[in-house]
N, C-alpha and C positions, 0 to 999 in steps of 0.2 A: 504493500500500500504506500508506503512511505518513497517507495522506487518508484510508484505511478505520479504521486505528486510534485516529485522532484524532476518528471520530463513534463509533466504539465505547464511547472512552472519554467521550466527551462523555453518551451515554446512558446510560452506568453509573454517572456522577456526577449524572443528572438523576434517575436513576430512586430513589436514595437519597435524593436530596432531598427528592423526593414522597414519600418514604416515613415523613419524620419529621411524625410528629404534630400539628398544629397543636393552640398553646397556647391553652388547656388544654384537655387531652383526660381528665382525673382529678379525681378528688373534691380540693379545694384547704382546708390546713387553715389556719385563721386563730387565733392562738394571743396572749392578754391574759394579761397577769403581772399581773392585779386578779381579784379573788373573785366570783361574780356577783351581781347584783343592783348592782355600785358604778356611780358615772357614764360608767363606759366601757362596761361593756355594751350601754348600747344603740345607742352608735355601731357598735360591732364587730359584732353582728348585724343594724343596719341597713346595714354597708358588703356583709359576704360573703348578705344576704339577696338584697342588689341584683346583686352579682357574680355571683350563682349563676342567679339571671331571666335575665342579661345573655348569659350564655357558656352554659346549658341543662347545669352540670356541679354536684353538691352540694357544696355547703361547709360545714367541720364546724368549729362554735366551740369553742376547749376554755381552760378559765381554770386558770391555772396561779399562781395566785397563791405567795406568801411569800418569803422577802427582801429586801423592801422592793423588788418587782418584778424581783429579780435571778436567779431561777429559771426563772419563764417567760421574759423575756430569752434567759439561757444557751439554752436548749433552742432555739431560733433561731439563732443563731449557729453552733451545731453541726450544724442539717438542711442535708440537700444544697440547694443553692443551684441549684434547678431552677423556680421560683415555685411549687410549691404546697405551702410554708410559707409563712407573713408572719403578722409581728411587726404587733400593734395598741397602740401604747404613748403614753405622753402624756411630757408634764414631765420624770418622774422618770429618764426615758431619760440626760440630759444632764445630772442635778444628781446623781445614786448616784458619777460618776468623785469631786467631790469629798469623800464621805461613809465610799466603800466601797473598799478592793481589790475590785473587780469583775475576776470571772475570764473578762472577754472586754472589745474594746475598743470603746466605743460611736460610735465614729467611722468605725474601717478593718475593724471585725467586720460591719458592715452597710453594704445599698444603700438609703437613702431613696426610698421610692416616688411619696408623695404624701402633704400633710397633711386631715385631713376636717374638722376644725372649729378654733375659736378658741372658747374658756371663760374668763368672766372668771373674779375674785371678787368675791363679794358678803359683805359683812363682816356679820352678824347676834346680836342679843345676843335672853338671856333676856329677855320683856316686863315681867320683876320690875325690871329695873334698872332705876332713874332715867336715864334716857339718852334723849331722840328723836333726836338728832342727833349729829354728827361730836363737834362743837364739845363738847360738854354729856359726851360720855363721854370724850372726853381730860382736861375740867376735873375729872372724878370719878376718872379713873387718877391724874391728879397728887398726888388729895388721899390716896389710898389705893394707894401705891406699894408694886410685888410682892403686893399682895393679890389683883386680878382676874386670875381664871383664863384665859386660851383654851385650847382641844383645839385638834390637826390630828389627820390621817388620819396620822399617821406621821413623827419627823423627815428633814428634809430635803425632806416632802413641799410644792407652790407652798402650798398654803395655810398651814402652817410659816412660810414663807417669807414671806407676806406677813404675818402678824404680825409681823415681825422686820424689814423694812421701814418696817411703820407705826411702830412704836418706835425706829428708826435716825431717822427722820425728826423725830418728837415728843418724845423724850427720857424717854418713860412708861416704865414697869416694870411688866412682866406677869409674870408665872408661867405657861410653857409645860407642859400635861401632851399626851402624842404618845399616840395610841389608833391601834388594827392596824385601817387603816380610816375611812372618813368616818361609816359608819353609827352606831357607838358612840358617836362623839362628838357627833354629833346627837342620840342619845339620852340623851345626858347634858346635854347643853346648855337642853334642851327642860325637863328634867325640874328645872335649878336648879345639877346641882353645879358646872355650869361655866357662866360670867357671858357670855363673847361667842367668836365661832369666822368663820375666813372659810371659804367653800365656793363651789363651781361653784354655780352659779344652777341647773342641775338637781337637785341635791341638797335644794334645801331653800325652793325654789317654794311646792309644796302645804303646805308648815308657813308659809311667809308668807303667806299664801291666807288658811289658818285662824285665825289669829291666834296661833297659836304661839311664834312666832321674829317678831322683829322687825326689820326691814328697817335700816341708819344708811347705808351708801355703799357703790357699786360702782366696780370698777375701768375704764378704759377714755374714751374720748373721747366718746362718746355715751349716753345713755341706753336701756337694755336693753327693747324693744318688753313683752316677757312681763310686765315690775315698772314702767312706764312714773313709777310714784309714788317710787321709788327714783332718789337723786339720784347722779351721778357723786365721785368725788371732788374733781375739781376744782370742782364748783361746793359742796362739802362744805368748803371753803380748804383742802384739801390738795390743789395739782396737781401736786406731785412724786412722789402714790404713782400708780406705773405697771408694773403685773406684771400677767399673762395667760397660762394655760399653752394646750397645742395638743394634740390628738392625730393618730398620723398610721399610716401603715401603712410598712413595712418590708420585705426582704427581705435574706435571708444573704450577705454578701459574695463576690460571683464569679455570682450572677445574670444570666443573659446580659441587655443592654442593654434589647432589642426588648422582653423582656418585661417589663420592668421598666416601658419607654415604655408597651406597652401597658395594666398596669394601671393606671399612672398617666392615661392618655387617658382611660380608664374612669371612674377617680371624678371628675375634673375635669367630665364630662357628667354624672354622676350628682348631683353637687353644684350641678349648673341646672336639676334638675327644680322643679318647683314646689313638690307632695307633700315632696319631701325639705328645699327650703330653707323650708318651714311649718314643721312637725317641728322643725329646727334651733332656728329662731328663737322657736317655743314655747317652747321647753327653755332658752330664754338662751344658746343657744348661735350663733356667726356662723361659716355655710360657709367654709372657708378652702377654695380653689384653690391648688395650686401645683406647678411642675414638679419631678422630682427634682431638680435642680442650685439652683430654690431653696430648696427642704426641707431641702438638702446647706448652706446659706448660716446657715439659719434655726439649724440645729441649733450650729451654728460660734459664733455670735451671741451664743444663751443660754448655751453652757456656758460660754464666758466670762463673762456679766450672771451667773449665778447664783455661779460660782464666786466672784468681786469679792461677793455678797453675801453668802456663806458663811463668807469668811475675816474682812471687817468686822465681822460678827456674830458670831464665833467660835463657830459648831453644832460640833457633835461628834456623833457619835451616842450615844443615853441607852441 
C-alpha cells in the first residue's frame, strides 16, 4: 500500500512538473531607461530581435526614459521576477547610487544577466578649433582656462565623467554644460556652441565620416577597427585616461536561477555570431561575453571606480 502511494505521488508530482511551461512561453518585455533613437537602442532591439528568432516568442521594446534612467530602472525592479521583464541599461546603472537617492537598490534590487557590449569614448571637438591632436588642445585649454565648453548627455553620465577625468589628470578647466541626452549635445557641438564632447563611437561615427566632428583620442588599449585613423590615448601621452562604459541586460531580483543561466547562455552565443560581432564592431563597439557572477563582479568594480571618481571630482547634480 505504502508502495502504491508512493508512485501515486511520484506521478502527481511529475505530472505538474510537465505541466509548467517551458521558458519562455510569453511575449518577453525588454525595457531601456534611454529615449529612442540614443546609442542603446540598437543594442536593445538587436539583443530581444535575436531572443525572439531564438525562442519563436515576440519581444516588445519599450523606452522608458527620464531621471536620469531612474524610471525605466524603477519599473524593473518592481515587475514580477519571472524573466519576461529585463532591464537593458549601461553605465549609469552603477554611477545614479552616487548622484541620486534612487528609490531601488542597484545591486540587491537586481539579477545581472549578461553584458552585450563594451563602448569606448571617443573624445571629438568642433573642426573650428585649433586643435589636431591631444597635445595641441590641452596647450589651448591651459591658455584659455574655464572658457572651452564640453556637453554630456547628462551629469553623472560616462561621458561626464570622462571629461572630469581628462581634467583630474591634466589640470585644465573646462566649463561642463549637461544636455537631457547625447543627441542635443551633438547638435550643439557640431553646430559651434560647444568646442569638444566625449561620446560612444556610435554616436558620432557618421559626423567623423563627414567631416563634421573631429576625431583627437579614444579610450581603450587598442585602436577602434571603424576610426582605425583615431589614435588611442595612450599613444595621444595620456595613458592614464582609462574609462569605458558597458551595456548589459538584467533581471528583477528573485528570478529563478535556470532562467537567468538560460538567457545569459543565449547572448553569450549570440554575441559569436558573425553578422552580430560585424555590426558591433562597425559601430565601435566590442562584444562583451560574460556570465552573470561576472556581470555581478563587473558591476561591484565600477561602482566603486566611478564612485572614487565622483567624490574626487566633487559632481553634484546641476
Amino acid at each position: 500500500m505504502a508502495r502504491l502511494l508512493e508512485l501515486i505521488l511520484l506521478a502527481v508530482l511529475g505530472g505538474i512538473a510537465s505541466a509548467q511551461p517551458v521558458y519562455p512561453s510569453k511575449a518577453i518585455r525588454f525595457i531601456t531607461p534611454f529615449p529612442p533613437g540614443g546609442s542603446l537602442d540598437p543594442l536593445t532591439r538587436m539583443s530581444a530581435q535575436k531572443l525572439s528568432e531564438i525562442w519563436g516568442q515576440p519581444a516588445v521594446v519599450e523606452n522608458r526614459p527620464g531621471g536620469n534612467t531612474i524610471i525605466g530602472t524603477q519599473a524593473v525592479a518592481k515587475a514580477t521576477p519571472d524573466g519576461y521583464t529585463i532591464l537593458v541599461a549601461g553605465t549609469p546603472h552603477v554611477v545614479n547610487p552616487s548622484l541620486f537617492a534612487t528609490p531601488y537598490d542597484a545591486i540587491k534590487d537586481f539579477a545581472p544577466i549578461a553584458t552585450i557590449a563594451r563602448s569606448r569614448q571617443i573624445l571629438v571637438v568642433n573642426p573650428a578649433l585649433p586643435a589636431n591632436d591631444l597635445q595641441a588642445l590641452l596647450a589651448l585649454a591651459k591658455g584659455k582656462p574655464g572658457q572651452l565648453t564640453y556637453g554630456s548627455s547628462g551629469t553623472g553620465n560616462t561621458n561626464h565623467l570622462a571629461g572630469e577625468l581628462l581634467r583630474s589628470l591634466t589640470g585644465i578647466k573646462m566649463l561642463h554644460i549637461p544636455y537631457k541626452g547625447a543627441g542635443p549635445a551633438i547638435v550643439d557641438l557640431i553646430s559651434g556652441q560647444l568646442q569638444l564632447s566625449f561620446h560612444v563611437p556610435i554616436s558620432v561615427i557618421p559626423h567623423i565620416r563627414s567631416g563634421r566632428l573631429r576625431p583627437i583620442a579614444i579610450s581603450g588599449k587598442t585602436r577602434v577597427p571603424a576610426l582605425p585613423q583615431v589614435p588611442i590615448f595612450a599613444e595621444a601621452g595620456l595613458p592614464a585616461f582609462d574609462i569605458a562604459g558597458w551595456t548589459g541586460l538584467f533581471a528583477p531580483a528573485g528570478t529563478p536561477k535556470d532562467i537567468v543561466d538560460k538567457i545569459s547562455a543565449e547572448m553569450a552565443r549570440i554575441l559569436t555570431m558573425p553578422e552580430i560581432v560585424e555590426r558591433l564592431v562597425n559601430q565601435g563597439l566590442e562584444p562583451l561575453i560574460s556570465t552573470p557572477e561576472q556581470f555581478a563582479a563587473l558591476l561591484q568594480s565600477d561602482m566603486a571606480k566611478f564612485a572614487k571618481l565622483i567624490k574626487d571630482a566633487h559632481i553634484k547634480v546641476e
